[in-house]
N, C-alpha and C positions, 0 to 999 in steps of 0.2 A: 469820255472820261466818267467813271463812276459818280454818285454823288451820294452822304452819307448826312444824315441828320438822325440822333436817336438810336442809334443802331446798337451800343453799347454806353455804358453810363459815364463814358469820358468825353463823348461826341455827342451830347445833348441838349436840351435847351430848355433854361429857366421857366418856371411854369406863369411865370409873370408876363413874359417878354411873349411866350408861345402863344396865350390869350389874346392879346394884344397883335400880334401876328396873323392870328387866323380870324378873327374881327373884323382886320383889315382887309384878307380874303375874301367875306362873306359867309363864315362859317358859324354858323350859333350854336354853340355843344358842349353839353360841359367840359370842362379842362379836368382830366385826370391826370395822377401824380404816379409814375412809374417806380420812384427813386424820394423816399420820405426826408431821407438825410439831405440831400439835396436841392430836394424839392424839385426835380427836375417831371418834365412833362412829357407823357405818353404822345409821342406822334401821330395821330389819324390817318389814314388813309388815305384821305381828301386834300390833308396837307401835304406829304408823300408825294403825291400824283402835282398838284401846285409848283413844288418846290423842286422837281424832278428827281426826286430821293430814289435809290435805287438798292437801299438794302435795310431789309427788318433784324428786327433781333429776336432772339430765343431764349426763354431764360426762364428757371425751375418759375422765380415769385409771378410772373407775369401771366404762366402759362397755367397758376392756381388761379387766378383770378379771371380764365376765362370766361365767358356768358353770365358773370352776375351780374347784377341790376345796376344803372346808379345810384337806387336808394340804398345799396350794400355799403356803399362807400360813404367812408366819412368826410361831410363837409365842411370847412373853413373859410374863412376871411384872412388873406394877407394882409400885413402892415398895410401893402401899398392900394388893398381896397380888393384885390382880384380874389376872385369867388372861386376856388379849389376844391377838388374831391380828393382825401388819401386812399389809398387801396385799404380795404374792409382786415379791420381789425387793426388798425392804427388806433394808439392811443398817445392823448398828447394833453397834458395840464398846463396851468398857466398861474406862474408864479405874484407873485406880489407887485414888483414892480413891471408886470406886464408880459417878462418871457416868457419862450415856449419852452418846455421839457417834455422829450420825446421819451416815450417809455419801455421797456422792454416785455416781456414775456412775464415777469415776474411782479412788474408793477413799479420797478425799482427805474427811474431816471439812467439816462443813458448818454444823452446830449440834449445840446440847448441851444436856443433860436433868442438871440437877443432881441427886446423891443423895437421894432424898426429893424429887422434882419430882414436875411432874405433869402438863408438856410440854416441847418441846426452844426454845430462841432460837437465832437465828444468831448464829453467831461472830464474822461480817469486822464493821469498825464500819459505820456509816452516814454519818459524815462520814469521807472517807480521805483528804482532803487534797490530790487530786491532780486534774487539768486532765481534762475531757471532751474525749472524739475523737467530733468530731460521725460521721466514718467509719467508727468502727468499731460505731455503731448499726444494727445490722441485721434492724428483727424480723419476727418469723415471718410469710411471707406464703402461703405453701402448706401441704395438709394431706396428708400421705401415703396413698394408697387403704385400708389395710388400718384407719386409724385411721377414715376414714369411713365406711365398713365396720361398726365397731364402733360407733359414734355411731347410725347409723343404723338396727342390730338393737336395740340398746337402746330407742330411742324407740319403735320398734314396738311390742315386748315393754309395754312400761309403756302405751303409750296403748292396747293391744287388752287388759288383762290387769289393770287397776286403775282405779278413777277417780279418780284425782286428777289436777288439772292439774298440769302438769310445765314446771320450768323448765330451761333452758340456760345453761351457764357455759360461758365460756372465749372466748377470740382476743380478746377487748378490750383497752381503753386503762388506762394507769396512768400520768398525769403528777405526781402529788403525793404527798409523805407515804411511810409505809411499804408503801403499795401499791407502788411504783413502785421499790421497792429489793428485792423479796422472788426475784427473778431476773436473769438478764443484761438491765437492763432501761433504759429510757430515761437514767435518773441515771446509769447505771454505777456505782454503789457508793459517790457521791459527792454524799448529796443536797445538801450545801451549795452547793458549784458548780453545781448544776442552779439552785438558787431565785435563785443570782446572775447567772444566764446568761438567767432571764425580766425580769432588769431591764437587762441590760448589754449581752444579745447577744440581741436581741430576735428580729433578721432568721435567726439560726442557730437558737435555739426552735422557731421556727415549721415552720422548715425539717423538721425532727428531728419535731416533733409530725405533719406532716401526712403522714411518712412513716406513722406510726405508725398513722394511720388509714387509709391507702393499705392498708397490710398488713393491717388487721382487718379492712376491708372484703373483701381479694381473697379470706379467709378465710371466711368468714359467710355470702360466694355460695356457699363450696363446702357450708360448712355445711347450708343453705338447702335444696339440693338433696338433702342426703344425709336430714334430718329432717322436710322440709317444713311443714306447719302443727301438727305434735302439740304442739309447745311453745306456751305463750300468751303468754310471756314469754324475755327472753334477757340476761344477765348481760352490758350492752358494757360495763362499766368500775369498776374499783376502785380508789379512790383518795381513803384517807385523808388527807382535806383539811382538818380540824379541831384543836386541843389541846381539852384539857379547856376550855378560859377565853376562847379565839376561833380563828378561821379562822387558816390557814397564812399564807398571805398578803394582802395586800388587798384586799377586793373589786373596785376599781378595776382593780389588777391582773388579778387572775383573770378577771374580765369581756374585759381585753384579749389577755391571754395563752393561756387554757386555752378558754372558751366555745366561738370559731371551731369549733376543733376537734371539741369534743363534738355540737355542729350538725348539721356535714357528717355525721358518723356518724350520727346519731338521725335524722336526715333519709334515708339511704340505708335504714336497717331499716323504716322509717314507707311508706316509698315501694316496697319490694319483699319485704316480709315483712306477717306478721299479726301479729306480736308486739308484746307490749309491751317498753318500754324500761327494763332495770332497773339501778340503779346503787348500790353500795354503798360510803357511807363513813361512818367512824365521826368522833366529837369533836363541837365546836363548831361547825356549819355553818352557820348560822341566815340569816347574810348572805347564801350561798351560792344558798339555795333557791332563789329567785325568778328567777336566773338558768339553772339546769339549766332549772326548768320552759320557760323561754322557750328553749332549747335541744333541748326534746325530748324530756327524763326523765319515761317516765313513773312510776315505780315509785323511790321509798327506802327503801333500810335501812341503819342501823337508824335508829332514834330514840331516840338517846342520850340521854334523860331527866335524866343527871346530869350532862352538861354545858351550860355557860354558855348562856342565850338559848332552850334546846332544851325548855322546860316543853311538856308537850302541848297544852293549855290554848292558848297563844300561836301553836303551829303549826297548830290544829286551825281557830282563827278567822283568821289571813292565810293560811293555802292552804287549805284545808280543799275549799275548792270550783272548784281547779284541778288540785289535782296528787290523783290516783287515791288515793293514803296520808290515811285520815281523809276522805273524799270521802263525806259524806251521802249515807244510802239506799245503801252500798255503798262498797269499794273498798278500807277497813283490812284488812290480813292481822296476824289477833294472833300474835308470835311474844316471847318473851324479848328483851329487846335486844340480848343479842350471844350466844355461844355458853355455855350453864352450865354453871357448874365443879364439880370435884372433889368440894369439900364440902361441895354441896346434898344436906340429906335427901332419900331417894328418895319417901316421903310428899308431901314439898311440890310435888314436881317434878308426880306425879300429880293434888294438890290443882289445882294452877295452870292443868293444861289441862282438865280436869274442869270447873271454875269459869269459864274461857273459853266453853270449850261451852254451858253452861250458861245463861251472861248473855248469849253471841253469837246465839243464840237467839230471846231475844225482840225478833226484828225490829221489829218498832213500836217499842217502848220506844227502842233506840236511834236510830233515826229520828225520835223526839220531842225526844231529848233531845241532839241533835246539830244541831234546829232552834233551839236557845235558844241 
C-alpha cells in the first residue's frame, strides 16, 4: 500500500511537529518550509525512507528553489520555540502586538499569523460584496522558459535519483470554495457573487470557466514537454467544494455548471499525457463523487472521514471499484487526511506510519478483506 506524507500541500505536515519528528529520528538539519502560508515542512529524504513514504511532489515554487544554500533562506523562530527557514524571499513583519504579516510582492500585507499561532490566514474577506468583471479574468496561460527549466531539472533529479513516484501540482482549475479565492482567481475575492452568477448568469460562468481551462490546458502542453512521463500523476484541480454537513452547492447544479469543464480537461490529460488525474477537495463531497469520476478523476484527496456522508465504509462500497482511491487489489494511497498539526506528539506521528507499513503490507489480508 502506497504511503504519502508531503507530497502535495494537503497531505503534509506542520513544520513544528516535523522538527520534533525528525529529532526523534536522529536527524539534525535545518527544517525548511515548503508552504509559507501554512507553514508546512519540506520532507527530506531521510525522513521519506524512515517513514516509508513513497511519493514526492513536483511543483513550479519548490523546483525554483532547487540547490540554494540554507543561508538563502529566511530564518525564524516559531511561537513554540522551533527554529524554521522560509524559502528565499519570504518576507514577513511583525506587528505591534506581536503578529506575523506575511507580505506580498508589493510589500503590501497579505495574511496574518496571530501571536501564539501556528499558521498565517488571509486578511481580504471572502465575500467582498462587489460585482464580478467577467474581463478582468485573466488566467495564466504561458509558462516563462527559465520556470520550465526548473520544473524540468527537478523531475529529472527526483525520477533518476529516488524511487518514488512523483506527483505534479500546479496550472489547474479552482471554481469552488476556498480553492478558488486563495489568488487572483476566478471569484475575484467575491465568492458569494461567483455562486450567484452559476445560477443567474449562467451563459457568463461558462464563459469565464472554459476560459480557465483553455489556459490550463495551453499550460500542461508546455508542461508535458518540459517533464514528460516522470510524473504518474498531476494535480489539475483544487477545489474546496464541501462544508463539514454537505456539498457547496447542488448537485444538480454542479452537474450543470462545474462537470463540462472538469471533462474537457481530464479528457485532454487522458488523451495526451500518461498521467493520472488527481483532484483535491476537502468537506462533504459525497454527492459529488460519482460525477468527477464520470468526468475523469482519477485520483481524490482527501477523504475527509469527519464529515457528513464521507464514513470510509460507505465510499469504499459505492466507488470502491471505479475510482483508483479504495480500488481492491490496489490503488488506496494511506496518507493523514489533511495536513497534521502542531500539536501532534511526534511518537504518534511515527506510530501512524510505522503501523500503515506494517498492515499495508499484508497484501492478501487486504485484498480479502476488501472483497467482503
Amino acid at each position: 500500500m502506497p504511503i504519502d506524507l508531503g507530497a502535495m500541500r494537503a497531505s503534509g505536515i506542520s513544520a513544528s511537529v516535523y522538527d520534533r519528528v525528525k529529532r526523534r529520528l536522529g536527524l539534525d538539519t535545518p527544517t525548511r518550509i515548503c508552504d509559507s502560508m501554512q507553514v508546512l515542512a519540506e520532507v527530506e529524504p531521510e525522513v521519506m525512507d524512515r517513514l516509508h513514504v513513497d511519493v514526492v511532489p513536483l511543483e513550479l515554487p519548490n523546483s525554483r528553489w532547487l540547490g540554494r544554500n540554507i543561508s538563502d533562506y529566511v530564518q525564524k523562530t516559531l511561537f513554540d520555540g522551533t527554529t524554521v527557514h522560509f524559502p528565499p524571499g519570504t518576507r514577513i513583519d511583525e506587528t505591534r502586538d506581536g503578529s506575523w504579516l506575511l507580505l506580498g510582492a508589493s510589500g503590501e500585507p497579505f495574511a496574518r499569523m496571530p501571536k501564539g499561532g501556528f499558521h498565517f490566514d488571509f486578511i481580504r474577506p471572502t465575500m467582498s460584496g462587489r460585482r464580478i468583471d467577467p474581463n478582468a479574468f485573466r488566467p495564466q496561460s504561458d509558462i516563462p522558459d527559465e520556470d520550465l527549466t526548473c520544473l524540468a531539472e527537478r523531475a529529472r533529479l527526483l525520477y533518476e535519483n529516488t524511487d518514488k513516484a512523483i506527483l505534479g501540482w500546479g496550472f489547474g482549475i479552482s471554481f469552488m470554495g476556498l480553492s478558488a479565492i486563495l489568488s487572483d482567481n476566478i471569484t475575484q475575492g467575491a465568492l458569494d457573487e461567483w455562486l450567484c452568477m452559476l445560477m443567474v448568469e449562467k451563459e457568463t460562468a461558462h464563459e469565464m470557466m472554459a476560459r480557465a481551462v483553455d489556459a490550463s490546458i495551453s499550460c500542461l502542453k508546455l508542461v508535458r514537454e518540459a517533464v514528460g512521463d516522470r510524473c504518474f500523476a498531476w494535480g489539475i484541480a483544487s477545489d474546496d467544494a464541501g462544508t463539514q454537513r454537505g456539498e457547496l452547492i447542488a448537485p444538480d447544479l454542479f452537474a450543470e455548471m462545474i462537470v463540462p469543464h472538469y471533462r474537457r480537461l481530464c479528457d485532454w490529460v487522458h488523451s495526451n499525457t500518461s498521467w493520472k488525474t488527481f483532484l483535491h477537495s476537502c468537506g462533504s463531497i459525497y454527492h459529488y463523487i460519482q460525477l468527477w469520476i464520470d468526468a475523469g478523476i482519477d485520483i481524490l484527496n482527501p477523504v475527509q472521514t469527519s464529515a457528513a456522508n464521507m464514513e470510509p465504509e460507505r465510499l469504499k462500497r459505492e466507488f470502491g471499484d471505479r475510482m483508483r482511491v479504495f480500488k481492491p487489489g490496489g490503488g488506496f494511497v494511506f496518507t493523514q487526511v489533511h495536513n497534521i498539526q502542531s500539536n501532534v506528539p511526534p511518537e504518534n506521528v511515527i506510530a501512524m506510519f510505522d503501523a500503515a507499513h506494517e498492515f499495508g503490507a499484508a497484501r492478501q489480508d487486504i485484498r480479502h478483506w476488501g472483497s467482503k
